[in-house]
N, C-alpha and C positions, 0 to 999 in steps of 0.2 A: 641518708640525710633526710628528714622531715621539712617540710614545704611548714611559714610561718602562714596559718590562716589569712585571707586575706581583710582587707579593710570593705566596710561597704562604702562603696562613691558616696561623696559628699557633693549633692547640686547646692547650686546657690541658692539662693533665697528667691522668692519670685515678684519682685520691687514693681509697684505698681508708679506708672507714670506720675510724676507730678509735673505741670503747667503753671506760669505765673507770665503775667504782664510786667515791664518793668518800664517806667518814663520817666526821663530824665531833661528836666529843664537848666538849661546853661545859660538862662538870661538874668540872673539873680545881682544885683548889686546893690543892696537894701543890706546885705547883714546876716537875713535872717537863714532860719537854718530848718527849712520845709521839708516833713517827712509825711505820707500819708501810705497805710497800708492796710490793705483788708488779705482774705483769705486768698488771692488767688490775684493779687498784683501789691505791689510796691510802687511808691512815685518817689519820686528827689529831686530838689531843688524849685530851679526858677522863682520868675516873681511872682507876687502876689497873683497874678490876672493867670499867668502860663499854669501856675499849678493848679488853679482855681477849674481855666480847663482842662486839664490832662486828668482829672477829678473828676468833671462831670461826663470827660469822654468815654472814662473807663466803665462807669454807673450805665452808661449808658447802652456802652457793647454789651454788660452783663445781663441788661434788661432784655436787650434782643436776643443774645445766645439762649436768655430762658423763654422768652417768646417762639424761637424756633424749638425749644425743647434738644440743645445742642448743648455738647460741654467744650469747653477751654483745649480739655487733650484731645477731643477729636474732631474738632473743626479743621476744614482744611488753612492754609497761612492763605491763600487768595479768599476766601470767604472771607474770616477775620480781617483781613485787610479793606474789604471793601464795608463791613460795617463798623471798624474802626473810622473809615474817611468817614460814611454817614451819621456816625456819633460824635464827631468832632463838632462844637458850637461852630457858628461863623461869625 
């Protein structure tokens, strides 16, 4: 009895990380229907003022992540977090 040749392994593919920001305002009662998105977050919702900041906060982490010369997938979430708080307007 003869053996069927065998198959060669099939690896997976080698899927490179993707990171996104996501901010969601739940204080909307205006109607309107706020989307704001760039490469590397999405915003939803809230009112005019909330999304206005969750807009400028995110502009603003991104400005620092490039000012540290850092990207989105390899920041640690406690760094991000503490320059998420510092890029939050007040």
């Amino acid at each position: 009895m003869s053996k069927k040749p065998s198959k060669p392994s099939r690896k997976a593919p080698k899927v490179s990380a993707k990171s996104e920001l996501v901010g969601v305002g739940l204080d909307n009662d205006d109607g309107h229907k706020r989307v704001t998105s760039g490469e590397q977050f999405t915003l939803v919702g809230g009112s005019a003022e909330t999304h206005e900041r969750m807009t400028e906060t995110v502009i603003k982490t991104f400005e620092e992540l490039k000012r540290r010369d850092r990207r989105l997938e390899t920041v640690e979430p406690k760094e991000l977090a503490d320059i998420l708080h510092k890029s939050t307007p007040r």
